[in-house]
N, C-alpha and C positions, 0 to 999 in steps of 0.2 A: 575728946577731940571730935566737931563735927566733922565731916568731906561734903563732900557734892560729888555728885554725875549727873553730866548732861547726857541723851541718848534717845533715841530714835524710838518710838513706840515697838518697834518691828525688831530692836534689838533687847527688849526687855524679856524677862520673863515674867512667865502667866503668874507666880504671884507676887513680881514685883508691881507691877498690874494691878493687882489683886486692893496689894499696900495702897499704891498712889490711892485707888478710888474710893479708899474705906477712909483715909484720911481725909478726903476733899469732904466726905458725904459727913464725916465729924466734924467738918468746920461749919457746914449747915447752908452753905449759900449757894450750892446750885441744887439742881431738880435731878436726883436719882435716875430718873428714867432715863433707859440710852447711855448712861454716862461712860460704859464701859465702851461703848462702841464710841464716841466722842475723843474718850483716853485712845485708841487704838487710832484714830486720827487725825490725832495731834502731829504738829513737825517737830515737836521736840518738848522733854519730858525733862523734869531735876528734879532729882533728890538729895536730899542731906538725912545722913544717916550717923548716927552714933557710931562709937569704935566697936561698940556691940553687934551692930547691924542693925540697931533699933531707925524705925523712917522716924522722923522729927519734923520735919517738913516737906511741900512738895511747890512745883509749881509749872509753867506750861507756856508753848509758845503754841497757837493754833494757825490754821489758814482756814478759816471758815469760806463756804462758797458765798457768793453773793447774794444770794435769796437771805442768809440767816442777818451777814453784816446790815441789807437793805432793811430789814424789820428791827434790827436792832436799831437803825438812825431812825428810822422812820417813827418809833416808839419816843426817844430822845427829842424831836423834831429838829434833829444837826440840817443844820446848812449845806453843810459839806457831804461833799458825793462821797458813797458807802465804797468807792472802786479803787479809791485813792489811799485806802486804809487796809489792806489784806493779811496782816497778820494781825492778831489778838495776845495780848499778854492775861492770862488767867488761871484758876485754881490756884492760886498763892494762898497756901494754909500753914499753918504751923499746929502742931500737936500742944494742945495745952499744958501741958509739963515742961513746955519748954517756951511761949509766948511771953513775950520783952525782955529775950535776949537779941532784937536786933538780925533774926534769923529772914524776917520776911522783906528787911533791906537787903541780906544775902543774896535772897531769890531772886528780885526783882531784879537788882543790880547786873546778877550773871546772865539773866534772861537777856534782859538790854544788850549787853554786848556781843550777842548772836544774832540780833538783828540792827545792830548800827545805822546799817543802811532802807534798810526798811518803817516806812511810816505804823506805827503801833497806834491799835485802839484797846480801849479796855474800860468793861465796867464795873465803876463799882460803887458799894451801898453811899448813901445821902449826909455823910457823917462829917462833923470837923479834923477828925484824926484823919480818915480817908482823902481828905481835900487838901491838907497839908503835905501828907504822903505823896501823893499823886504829885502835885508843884516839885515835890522834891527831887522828883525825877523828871521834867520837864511835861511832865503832863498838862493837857486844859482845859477845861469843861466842854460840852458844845451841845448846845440845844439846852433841854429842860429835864428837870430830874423827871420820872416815872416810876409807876409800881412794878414789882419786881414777880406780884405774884405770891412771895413768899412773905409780905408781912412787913417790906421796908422797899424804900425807894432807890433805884439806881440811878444813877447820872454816868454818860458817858462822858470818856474823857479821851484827849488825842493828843498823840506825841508824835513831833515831824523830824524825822532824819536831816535833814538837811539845817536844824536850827541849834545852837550852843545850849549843851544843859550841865548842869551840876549835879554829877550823879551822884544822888540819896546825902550830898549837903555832909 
Protein backbone atom coordinates (compact mmCIF):
# COMPACT_ATOMS: atom_id res chain seq x y z
CA UNK A 1 0.00 0.00 0.00
CA UNK A 2 1.21 3.45 -1.17
CA UNK A 3 0.08 6.88 1.22
CA UNK A 4 1.16 10.24 0.53
CA UNK A 5 1.92 13.36 2.63
CA UNK A 6 1.51 16.52 1.76
CA UNK A 7 3.94 19.02 4.08
CA UNK A 8 5.67 22.12 4.36
CA UNK A 9 9.40 21.98 3.68
CA UNK A 10 9.79 23.45 7.23
CA UNK A 11 7.97 20.60 8.58
CA UNK A 12 10.22 17.79 7.11
CA UNK A 13 12.87 16.29 8.30
CA UNK A 14 16.56 16.66 7.20
CA UNK A 15 16.45 13.32 5.68
CA UNK A 16 13.33 13.39 4.49
CA UNK A 17 14.82 16.19 2.56
CA UNK A 18 17.64 14.31 2.00
CA UNK A 19 15.06 11.53 0.17
CA UNK A 20 12.90 14.10 -1.84
CA UNK A 21 16.21 15.45 -3.52
CA UNK A 22 18.15 12.23 -4.18
CA UNK A 23 15.06 11.02 -5.83
CA UNK A 24 14.40 14.15 -8.04
CA UNK A 25 18.29 14.14 -8.84
CA UNK A 26 17.52 10.13 -10.04
CA UNK A 27 14.91 11.20 -12.35
CA UNK A 28 17.57 13.36 -14.11
CA UNK A 29 15.68 16.59 -14.99
CA UNK A 30 16.67 19.22 -13.13
CA UNK A 31 20.13 20.73 -12.36
CA UNK A 32 21.66 19.55 -8.91
CA UNK A 33 23.02 22.73 -8.03
CA UNK A 34 20.96 24.59 -5.11
CA UNK A 35 18.42 21.94 -5.33
CA UNK A 36 18.43 21.50 -1.73
CA UNK A 37 18.14 24.98 -1.01
CA UNK A 38 15.02 25.22 -3.85
CA UNK A 39 13.57 21.81 -1.85
CA UNK A 40 13.57 24.02 1.38
CA UNK A 41 11.68 26.55 -0.55
CA UNK A 42 9.14 25.03 -1.96
CA UNK A 43 5.25 25.84 -0.43
CA UNK A 44 4.55 22.33 -0.39
CA UNK A 45 6.28 18.98 -0.66
CA UNK A 46 4.54 15.06 -1.31
CA UNK A 47 5.56 12.11 -0.90
CA UNK A 48 4.33 8.64 -1.52
CA UNK A 49 6.03 6.23 0.39
CA UNK A 50 5.73 2.46 0.70
CA UNK A 51 4.26 0.69 3.87
CA UNK A 52 8.04 0.15 4.36
CA UNK A 53 8.79 3.57 4.46
CA UNK A 54 10.50 3.24 1.11
CA UNK A 55 9.92 7.09 -0.97
CA UNK A 56 8.61 5.83 -4.45
CA UNK A 57 7.76 9.15 -5.49
CA UNK A 58 7.94 12.83 -4.93
CA UNK A 59 6.49 15.97 -6.21
CA UNK A 60 6.22 19.85 -5.51
CA UNK A 61 4.26 22.92 -5.44
CA UNK A 62 6.71 26.14 -5.65
CA UNK A 63 6.18 30.06 -5.53
CA UNK A 64 9.03 30.99 -7.50
CA UNK A 65 10.02 34.87 -7.31
CA UNK A 66 9.45 36.67 -10.44
CA UNK A 67 12.81 37.21 -11.74
CA UNK A 68 12.94 33.13 -12.13
CA UNK A 69 9.17 32.66 -13.56
CA UNK A 70 10.15 36.14 -16.00
CA UNK A 71 13.32 33.93 -17.57
CA UNK A 72 11.47 31.00 -17.64
CA UNK A 73 8.53 32.75 -20.16
CA UNK A 74 10.90 34.75 -21.48
CA UNK A 75 13.07 31.63 -22.57
CA UNK A 76 9.43 29.91 -23.85
CA UNK A 77 8.57 33.33 -25.64
CA UNK A 78 4.75 33.00 -23.64
CA UNK A 79 2.60 35.89 -24.26
CA UNK A 80 1.37 35.84 -21.21
CA UNK A 81 2.67 37.82 -18.16
CA UNK A 82 5.04 35.70 -15.76
CA UNK A 83 2.94 37.61 -12.67
CA UNK A 84 -0.30 36.04 -13.49
CA UNK A 85 1.14 32.49 -13.03
CA UNK A 86 2.90 32.27 -9.14
CA UNK A 87 2.86 29.01 -8.43
CA UNK A 88 4.92 26.13 -10.23
CA UNK A 89 3.93 22.39 -10.20
CA UNK A 90 7.29 20.44 -10.33
CA UNK A 91 9.77 17.67 -9.43
CA UNK A 92 7.18 15.04 -10.24
CA UNK A 93 9.47 11.91 -10.21
CA UNK A 94 8.66 8.45 -9.51
CA UNK A 95 11.55 5.89 -8.49
CA UNK A 96 11.95 3.43 -11.37
CA UNK A 97 10.65 0.33 -9.55
CA UNK A 98 7.75 1.61 -9.44
CA UNK A 99 7.11 3.95 -13.07
CA UNK A 100 3.54 3.03 -14.80
CA UNK A 101 1.85 2.28 -12.06
CA UNK A 102 -0.16 5.59 -12.47
CA UNK A 103 1.83 7.09 -9.33
CA UNK A 104 2.81 10.46 -11.25
CA UNK A 105 -1.08 10.95 -11.93
CA UNK A 106 -1.28 10.41 -8.12
CA UNK A 107 1.04 13.45 -7.57
CA UNK A 108 -0.13 15.68 -9.90
CA UNK A 109 -3.58 15.03 -9.24
CA UNK A 110 -3.06 15.84 -5.23
CA UNK A 111 -0.73 18.69 -6.10
CA UNK A 112 -3.73 20.32 -8.20
CA UNK A 113 -6.09 20.32 -5.58
CA UNK A 114 -3.98 22.40 -3.11
CA UNK A 115 -3.96 24.91 -5.44
CA UNK A 116 -7.52 25.04 -7.03
CA UNK A 117 -7.51 28.36 -6.90
CA UNK A 118 -4.45 29.33 -8.01
CA UNK A 119 -3.15 29.73 -11.74
CA UNK A 120 -0.29 26.80 -12.14
CA UNK A 121 2.71 26.80 -14.57
CA UNK A 122 5.08 24.07 -15.21
CA UNK A 123 7.55 22.84 -17.37
CA UNK A 124 8.11 20.13 -18.89
CA UNK A 125 10.39 17.94 -21.51
CA UNK A 126 9.13 18.19 -25.60
CA UNK A 127 7.68 14.76 -25.62
CA UNK A 128 4.15 13.17 -26.93
CA UNK A 129 3.58 11.37 -23.48
CA UNK A 130 4.36 14.75 -21.86
CA UNK A 131 1.84 16.67 -23.99
CA UNK A 132 -0.93 14.25 -23.41
CA UNK A 133 -0.15 14.32 -19.77
CA UNK A 134 -0.11 17.86 -19.38
CA UNK A 135 -3.99 18.13 -21.60
CA UNK A 136 -4.95 15.63 -19.05
CA UNK A 137 -4.91 17.82 -16.51
CA UNK A 138 -5.88 20.94 -18.14
CA UNK A 139 -2.66 22.09 -19.08
CA UNK A 140 -1.64 24.21 -22.48
CA UNK A 141 1.30 25.04 -24.21
CA UNK A 142 2.44 28.73 -24.42
CA UNK A 143 5.12 30.24 -26.40
CA UNK A 144 7.81 27.80 -28.03
CA UNK A 145 9.60 24.79 -26.77
CA UNK A 146 13.36 25.54 -25.75
CA UNK A 147 16.61 23.91 -24.68
CA UNK A 148 16.68 22.78 -21.42
CA UNK A 149 20.45 22.79 -21.00
CA UNK A 150 20.26 19.35 -20.18
CA UNK A 151 20.10 17.57 -23.67
CA UNK A 152 16.18 18.01 -24.42
CA UNK A 153 13.68 20.62 -24.83
CA UNK A 154 11.21 22.10 -22.46
CA UNK A 155 7.86 23.62 -23.43
CA UNK A 156 5.94 25.58 -20.81
CA UNK A 157 2.70 24.80 -20.25
CA UNK A 158 -0.30 26.88 -18.11
CA UNK A 159 -3.25 25.86 -16.31
CA UNK A 160 -5.93 28.55 -15.23
CA UNK A 161 -8.01 28.31 -12.16
CA UNK A 162 -10.90 29.62 -13.12
CA UNK A 163 -11.33 27.17 -16.33
CA UNK A 164 -13.26 23.30 -16.11
CA UNK A 165 -10.77 20.49 -16.36
CA UNK A 166 -10.78 16.80 -16.27
CA UNK A 167 -8.60 15.79 -13.77
CA UNK A 168 -5.98 13.19 -15.20
CA UNK A 169 -9.20 11.79 -17.49
Amino acid sequence: MITSSILSPADCTPQALADFKNLVIEAGTVDPEGLMQRIRDAFRLLFLRESNGQLVGVGALKRPRLGYRSKVFAKARATTPPDEYRVELGWVAVAKSHQGRGLSRRIIGQLISLAETENLFATIRADARAVRFAADYGFKPSGKSYASGRGYDLVLYLRNAGEKHLEGR
